[in-house]
N, C-alpha and C positions, 0 to 999 in steps of 0.2 A: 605634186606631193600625194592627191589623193589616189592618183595613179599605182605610184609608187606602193602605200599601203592596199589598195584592191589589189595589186597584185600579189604584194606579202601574203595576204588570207586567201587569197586563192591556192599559193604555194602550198601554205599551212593544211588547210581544208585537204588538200590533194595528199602530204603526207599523213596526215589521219587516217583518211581509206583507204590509202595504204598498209598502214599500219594493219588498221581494222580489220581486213583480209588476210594478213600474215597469221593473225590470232586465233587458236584450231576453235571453234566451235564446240561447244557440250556437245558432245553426243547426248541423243536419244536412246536408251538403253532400259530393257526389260532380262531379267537374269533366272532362267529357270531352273533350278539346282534339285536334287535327291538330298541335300540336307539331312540329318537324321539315321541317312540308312546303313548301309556295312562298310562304305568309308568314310573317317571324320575330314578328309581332306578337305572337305565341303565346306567345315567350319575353319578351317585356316582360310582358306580363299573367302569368305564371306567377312572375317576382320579385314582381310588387306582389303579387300571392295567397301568396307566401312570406313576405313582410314584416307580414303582418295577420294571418298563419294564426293565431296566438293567438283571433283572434275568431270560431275556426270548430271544429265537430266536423269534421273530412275524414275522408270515410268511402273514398272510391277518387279515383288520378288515372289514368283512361285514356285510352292514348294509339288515337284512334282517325281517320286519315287519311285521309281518302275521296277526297285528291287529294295527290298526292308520295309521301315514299318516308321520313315520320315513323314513328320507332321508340320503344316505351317506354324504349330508351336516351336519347332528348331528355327525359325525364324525370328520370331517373337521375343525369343531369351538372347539372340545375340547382337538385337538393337537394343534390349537392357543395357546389355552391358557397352556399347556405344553411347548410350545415354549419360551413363555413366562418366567416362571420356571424354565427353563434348567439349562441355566447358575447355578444358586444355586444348582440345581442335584448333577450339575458336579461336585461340589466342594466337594463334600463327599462320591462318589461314581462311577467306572468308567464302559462303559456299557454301556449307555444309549441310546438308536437309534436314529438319527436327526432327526427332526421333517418332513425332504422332506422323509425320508425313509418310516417314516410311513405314507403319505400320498401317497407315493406311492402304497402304498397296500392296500387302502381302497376303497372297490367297493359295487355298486348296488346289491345288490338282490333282491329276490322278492317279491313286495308291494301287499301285502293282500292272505289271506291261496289260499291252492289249492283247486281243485274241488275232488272231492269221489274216484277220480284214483288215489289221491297223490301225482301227477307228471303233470307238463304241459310242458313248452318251458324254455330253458336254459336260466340260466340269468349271467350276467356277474360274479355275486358272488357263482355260481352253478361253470361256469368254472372252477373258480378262485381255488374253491377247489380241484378238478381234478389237476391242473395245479401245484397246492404244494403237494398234497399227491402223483402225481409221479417223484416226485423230486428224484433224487434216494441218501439213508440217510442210516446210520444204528441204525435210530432211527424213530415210528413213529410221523408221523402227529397230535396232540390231536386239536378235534376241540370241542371246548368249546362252546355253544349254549345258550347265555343267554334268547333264544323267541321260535319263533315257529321253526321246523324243516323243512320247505319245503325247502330251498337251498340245505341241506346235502341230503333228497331225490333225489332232481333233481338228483345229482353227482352220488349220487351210480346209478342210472338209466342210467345216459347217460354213466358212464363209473365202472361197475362193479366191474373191478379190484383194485379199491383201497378199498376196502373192509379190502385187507391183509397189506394198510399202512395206516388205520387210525385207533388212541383211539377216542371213546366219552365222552365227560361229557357234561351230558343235565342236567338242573335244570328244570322240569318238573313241575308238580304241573298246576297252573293255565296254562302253558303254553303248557301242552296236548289241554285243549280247543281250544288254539286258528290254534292249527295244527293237531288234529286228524286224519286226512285223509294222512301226512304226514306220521305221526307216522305207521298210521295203515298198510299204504306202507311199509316203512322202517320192521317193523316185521314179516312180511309176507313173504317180501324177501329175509331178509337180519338178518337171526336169529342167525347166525354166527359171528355178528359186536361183536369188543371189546368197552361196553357201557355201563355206570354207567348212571342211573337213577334214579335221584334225587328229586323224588316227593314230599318229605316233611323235610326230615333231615336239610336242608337249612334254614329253618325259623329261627334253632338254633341262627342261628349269631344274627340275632336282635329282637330274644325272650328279654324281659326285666324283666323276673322272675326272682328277688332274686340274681338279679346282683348288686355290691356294683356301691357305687357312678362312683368311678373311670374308668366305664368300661359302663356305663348305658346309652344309645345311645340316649337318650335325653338331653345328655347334653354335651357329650362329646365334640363338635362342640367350644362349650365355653371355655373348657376346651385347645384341643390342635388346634383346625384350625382355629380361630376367626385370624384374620393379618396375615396367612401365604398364602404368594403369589395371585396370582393369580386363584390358583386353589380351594385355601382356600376360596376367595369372592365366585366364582359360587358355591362353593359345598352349602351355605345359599340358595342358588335358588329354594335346590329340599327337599320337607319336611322341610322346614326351618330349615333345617342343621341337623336332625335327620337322624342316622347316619340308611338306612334300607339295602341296597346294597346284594338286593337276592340273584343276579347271583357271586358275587366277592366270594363263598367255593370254585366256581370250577379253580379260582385263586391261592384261599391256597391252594387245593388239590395238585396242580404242585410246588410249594413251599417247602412243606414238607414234606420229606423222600422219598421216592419209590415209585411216581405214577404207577408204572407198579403192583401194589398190594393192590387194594381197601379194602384188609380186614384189611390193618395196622392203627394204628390210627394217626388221623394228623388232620391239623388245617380245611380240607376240610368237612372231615367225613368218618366215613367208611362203609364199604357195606357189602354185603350179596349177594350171589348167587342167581339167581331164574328162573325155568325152564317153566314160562307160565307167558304169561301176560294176564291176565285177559281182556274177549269181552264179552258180551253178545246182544243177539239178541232176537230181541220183533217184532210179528205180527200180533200186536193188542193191544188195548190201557194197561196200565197198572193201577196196584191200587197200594194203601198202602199195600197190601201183598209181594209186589214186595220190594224187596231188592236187590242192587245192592252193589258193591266195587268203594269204594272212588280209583278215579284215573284210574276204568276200561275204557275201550272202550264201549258203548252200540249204536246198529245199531236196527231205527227204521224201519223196512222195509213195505211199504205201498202199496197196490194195487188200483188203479184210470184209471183215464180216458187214451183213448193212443191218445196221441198229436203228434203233427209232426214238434217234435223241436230235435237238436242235443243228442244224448246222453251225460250222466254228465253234460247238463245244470244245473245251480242254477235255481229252477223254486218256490222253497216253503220255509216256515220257519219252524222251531223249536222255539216257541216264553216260555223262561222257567222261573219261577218265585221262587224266591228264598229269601232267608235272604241279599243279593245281590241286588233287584229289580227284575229289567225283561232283561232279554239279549234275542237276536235272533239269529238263525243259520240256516245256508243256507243247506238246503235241495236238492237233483239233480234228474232228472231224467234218468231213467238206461236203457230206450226202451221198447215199448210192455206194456206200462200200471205202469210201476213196479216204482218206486219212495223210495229214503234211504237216511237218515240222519245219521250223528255222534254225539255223544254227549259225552264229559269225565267231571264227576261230580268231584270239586276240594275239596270238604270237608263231612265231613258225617252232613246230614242235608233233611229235606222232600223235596221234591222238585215237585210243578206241572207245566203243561204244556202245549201250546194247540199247533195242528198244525194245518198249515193254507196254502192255496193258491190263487189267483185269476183265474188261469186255474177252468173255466166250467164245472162243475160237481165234482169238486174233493172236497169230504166232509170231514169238519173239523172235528179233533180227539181232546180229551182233555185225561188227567190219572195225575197219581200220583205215586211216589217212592220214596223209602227212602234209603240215604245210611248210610253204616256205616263206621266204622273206620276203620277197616284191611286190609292193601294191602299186598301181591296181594291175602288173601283169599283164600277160597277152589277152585281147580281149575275141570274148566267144558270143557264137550268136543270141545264149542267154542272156548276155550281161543286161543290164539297162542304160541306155541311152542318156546321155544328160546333154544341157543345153551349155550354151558358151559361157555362163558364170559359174557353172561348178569348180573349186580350188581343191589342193586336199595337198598333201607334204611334198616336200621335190624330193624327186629320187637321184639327184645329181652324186655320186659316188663318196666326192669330201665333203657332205652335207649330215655324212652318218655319225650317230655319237657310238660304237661301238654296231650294235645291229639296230642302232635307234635309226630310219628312215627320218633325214629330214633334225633332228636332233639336236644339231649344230644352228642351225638357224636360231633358237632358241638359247639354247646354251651359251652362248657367245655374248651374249646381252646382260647375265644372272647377273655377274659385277657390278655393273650399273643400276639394276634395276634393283640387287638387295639394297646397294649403298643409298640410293634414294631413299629407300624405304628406310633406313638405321634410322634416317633426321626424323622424319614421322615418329617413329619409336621415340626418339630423346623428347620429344613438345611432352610426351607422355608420360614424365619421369617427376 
């Protein structure tokens, strides 16, 4: 008989750790966002990351803007209003980190891109990431980057070894632009990172093609957030409650199933292997012959007058005219005459340009190019080199939402992933 029960508890004991193992583990998670700057989408995806935070270790939120005038105060005001909320959380879900927890962890980064090295002076939210990713875990660090990438460069610069404890999810796209020189850092040295890049498959979530009522992000706001809480009023604040929330795939990515495996499918999206990222370099104006890849790197390199100002000053522009307007971008000087700008085009579309400076003698350039759709495209001796865990969107043909590369992979999920989210919404009602 005693037999008999050692063995019952052995059985038992063995379906536990079973169990136990079936049960995904909290991610480890530090969330770097532009918050505050010239998109609010920032602040939709920072409630829905509030409302699930139960399923996450949050190890840092920093607020890092590579374009606007985002403060870790746009941090600070929307764990108020979680604060607010909680209570109701609690009621239906346990988990949730107190509101002083996460205010503890939310720091400064660094306000406006870097200069052409990619890398300037530590900032508190540069530490910050250093300081979790050597935390010592048997799990790594995912630093989820809703903006530009100069913070995560600063880190790998000033401390190289955590290279081997952090994942990336970048949601890229427009926000190559506003951190090119970041980027173009990080690749160059760091081609070995585990790093999904996400330059277009994201849109999926709030594609509105051929999405039924129940799910169609124009309306949905009416539907499940109109009276819920507190977080439900702000979210009317940003797009007038249309639901856009770029950066929040790289939320369901850690959500659902096996982050450690981009090529599964899941509510985030999945990926693709790819062994060059696409640069190209130009010296000398370009035409309409010239074709580039949507999302490359393109480095204009100039020769002018030689001034006797620091090197990687900002001294010129890139002034480029698009279906967009006019945007500018800060050009540097490299010493000895020689002057280089970045530029990552975020859609296939003609695009001209003129470059310009008020330095004496330095004559204005103008040209033309066109991109297309395919990234990362045929690859050239420029490109840069990446190692066997860089991810970025499948260009598989039925994976596109319209000209969205990759698209579908996301999109195909929204049903689910909004209808999960309504229940959240109703606890808050």
């Amino acid at each position: 008989m005693k037999k008999l029960i050692g063995l019952f508890c052995i059985l038992c004991w063995s379906l536990v750790l079973i169990a136990q193992k079936a049960v995904p583990v909290k991610p480890r998670i530090l969330i770097s966002t532009d918050i505050g700057g010239t998109d609010p989408d920032d602040n939709q995806s920072m409630i829905h990351f509030l409302m699930y935070s139960n399923l996450f270790n949050t190890e840092g939120l920093i607020s890092s803007p590579s374009y606007g005038h985002g403060t870790k105060q746009n941090l600070l005001e929307m764990i108020a209003l979680y604060e607010k909320d909680l209570p109701k959380l609690e009621k239906h879900a346990e988990g949730f980190p107190s509101p002083d927890a996460l205010r503890a962890i939310c720091k400064q980064g660094k306000q406006g891109a870097a200069p052409f090295a990619g890398v300037t002076k530590t900032t508190e939210g540069s530490s910050w990431i250093v300081t979790c990713a050597r935390k010592k875990s048997t799990q790594p660090l995912w630093v989820l980057v809703w903006g530009g990438l100069d913070d995560l460069a600063q880190a790998l610069h000033d401390a190289p070894d955590i290279r081997k404890h952090i994942k990336v999810y970048w949601i890229g796209g427009p926000n190559k632009k506003w951190s090119a020189n970041s980027y173009a850092y990080i690749v160059a040295n760091f081609p070995d990172l585990w790093f999904i890049e996400d330059n277009s498959s994201y849109y999926g979530f709030f594609s509105t093609k051929g999405m039924p009522d129940s799910v169609n992000t124009t309306n949905y706001y009416d539907q499940h957030m109109a009276g819920a809480g507190n977080m439900g009023k702000d979210f009317k604040n940003y797009y007038g409650g249309n639901v856009k929330m770029g950066d929040t795939p790289s939320l369901l990515y850690m959500m659902d199933g096996n982050p450690n495996d981009p090529a599964k499918e899941s509510w985030g999206g999945s990926f693709s292997t790819f062994n060059h990222s696409p640069r190209m370099l130009f010296n000398r104006n370009t035409t309409l012959a010239d074709t580039v890849t949507v999302c490359s790197l393109l480095e204009f390199h100039i020769k002018g007058p030689v001034v006797n100002i620091p090197a990687d000053s900002a001294c010129f522009s890139l002034n480029v005219k698009a279906g967009i307007g006019e945007q500018k971008w800060a050009g540097y000087y490299l010493g000895k005459g020689n002057y280089v700008v970045r530029y990552a085009p975020k859609q296939a579309e003609t695009i001209s340009y003129t470059i310009t400076s008020s330095i004496p003698g330095f004559t204005e350039l103008a040209g033309q190019f066109v991109v297309d759709n395919s990234w990362p495209g045929k690859e050239r001796k420029t490109d840069y080199k990446l190692g066997p865990n860089w991810f970025t969107d499948r260009s598989d043909p039925d994976l596109y939402d319209g000209n969205i590369q990759g698209g579908i992979t996301i999109k195909k999920w929204r049903k689910e992933v909004l209808m999960d989210w309504a229940k959240r919404w109703a606890w808050l009602r």
